[in-house]
ZAVEX-382938 format. One record per residue: x, y, z of N, C-alpha, C, O in turn. Coordinates in steps of 0.1 Angstrom, whole numbers. Last residue first. Layout:
ZAVEX-382938
n_xx:n_yy:n_zz:ca_xx:ca_yy:ca_zz:c_xx:c_yy:c_zz:o_xx:o_yy:o_zz
X:Y:Z:X:Y:Z:X:Y:Z:X:Y:Z
...
***
This chain:
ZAVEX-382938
n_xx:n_yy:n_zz:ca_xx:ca_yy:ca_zz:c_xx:c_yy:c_zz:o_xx:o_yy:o_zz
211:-268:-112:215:-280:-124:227:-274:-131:233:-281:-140
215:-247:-94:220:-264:-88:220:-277:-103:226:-288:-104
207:-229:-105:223:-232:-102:227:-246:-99:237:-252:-100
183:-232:-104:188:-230:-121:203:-230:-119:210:-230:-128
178:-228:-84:176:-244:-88:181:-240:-97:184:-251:-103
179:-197:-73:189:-215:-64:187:-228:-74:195:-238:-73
161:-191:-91:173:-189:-92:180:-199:-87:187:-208:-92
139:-200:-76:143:-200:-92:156:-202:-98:160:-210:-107
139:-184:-53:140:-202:-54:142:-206:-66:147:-217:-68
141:-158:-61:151:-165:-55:149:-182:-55:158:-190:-58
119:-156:-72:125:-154:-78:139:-160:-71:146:-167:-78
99:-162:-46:104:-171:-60:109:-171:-67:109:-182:-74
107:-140:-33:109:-155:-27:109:-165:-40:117:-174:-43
99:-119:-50:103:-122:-48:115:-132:-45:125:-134:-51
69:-131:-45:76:-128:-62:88:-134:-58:90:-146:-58
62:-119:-17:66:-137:-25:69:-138:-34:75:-149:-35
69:-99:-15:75:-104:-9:80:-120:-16:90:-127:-18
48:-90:-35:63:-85:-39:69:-94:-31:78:-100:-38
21:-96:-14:29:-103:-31:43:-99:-38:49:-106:-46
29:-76:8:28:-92:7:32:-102:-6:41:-110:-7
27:-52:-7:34:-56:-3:41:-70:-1:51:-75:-5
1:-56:-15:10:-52:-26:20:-55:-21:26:-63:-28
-14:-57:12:-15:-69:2:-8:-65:-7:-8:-76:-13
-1:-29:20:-2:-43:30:-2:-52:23:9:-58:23
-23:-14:4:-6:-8:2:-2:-24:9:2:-31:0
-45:-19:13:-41:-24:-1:-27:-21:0:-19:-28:-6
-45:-11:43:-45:-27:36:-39:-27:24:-30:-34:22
-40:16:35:-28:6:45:-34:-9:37:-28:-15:29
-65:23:24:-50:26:13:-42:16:22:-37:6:15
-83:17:43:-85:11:34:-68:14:23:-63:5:16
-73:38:60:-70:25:62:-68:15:54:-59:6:54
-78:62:50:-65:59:56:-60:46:56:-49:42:52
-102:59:51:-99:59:33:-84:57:41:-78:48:36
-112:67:79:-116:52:65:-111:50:56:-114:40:50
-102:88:84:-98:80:89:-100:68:80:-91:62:74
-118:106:67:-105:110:63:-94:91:70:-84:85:65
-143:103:79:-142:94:64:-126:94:62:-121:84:57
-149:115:105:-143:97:100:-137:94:88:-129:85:85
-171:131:98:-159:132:109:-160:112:102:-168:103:97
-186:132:65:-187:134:74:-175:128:80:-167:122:73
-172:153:33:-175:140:40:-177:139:54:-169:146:60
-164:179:27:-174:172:17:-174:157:21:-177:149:12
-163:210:43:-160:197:46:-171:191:33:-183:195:30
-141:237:35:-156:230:30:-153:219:33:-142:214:30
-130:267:52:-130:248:51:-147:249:41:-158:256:40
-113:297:43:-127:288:40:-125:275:43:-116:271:37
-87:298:46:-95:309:54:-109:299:52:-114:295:62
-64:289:33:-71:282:41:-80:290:52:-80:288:64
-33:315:33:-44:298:30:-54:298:37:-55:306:47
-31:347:30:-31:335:37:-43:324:31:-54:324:28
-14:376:22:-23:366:17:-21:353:25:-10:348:26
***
């Protein structure tokens, strides 16, 4: 018994590429904002020590 004897393509050549990308950005901007949380959570911190 073997896989993948039938393809059905249900998007034209590219799409697999487009949706690649489009996930990198948003995965990119999620990233970006954790970074800054983050950074704030640390500057938060530094001042709640300094008083």
């Amino acid at each position: 018994m073997t896989m993948g004897i039938t393809f059905t393509h249900v998007a034209p050549p590219g799409s697999g590429a487009l949706v690649k990308q489009s996930t990198n950005a948003l995965l990119g901007v999620q990233a970006t904002a954790l970074a800054q949380l983050i950074g704030l959570w640390n500057d938060q911190a530094q001042t709640r020590q300094a008083h």
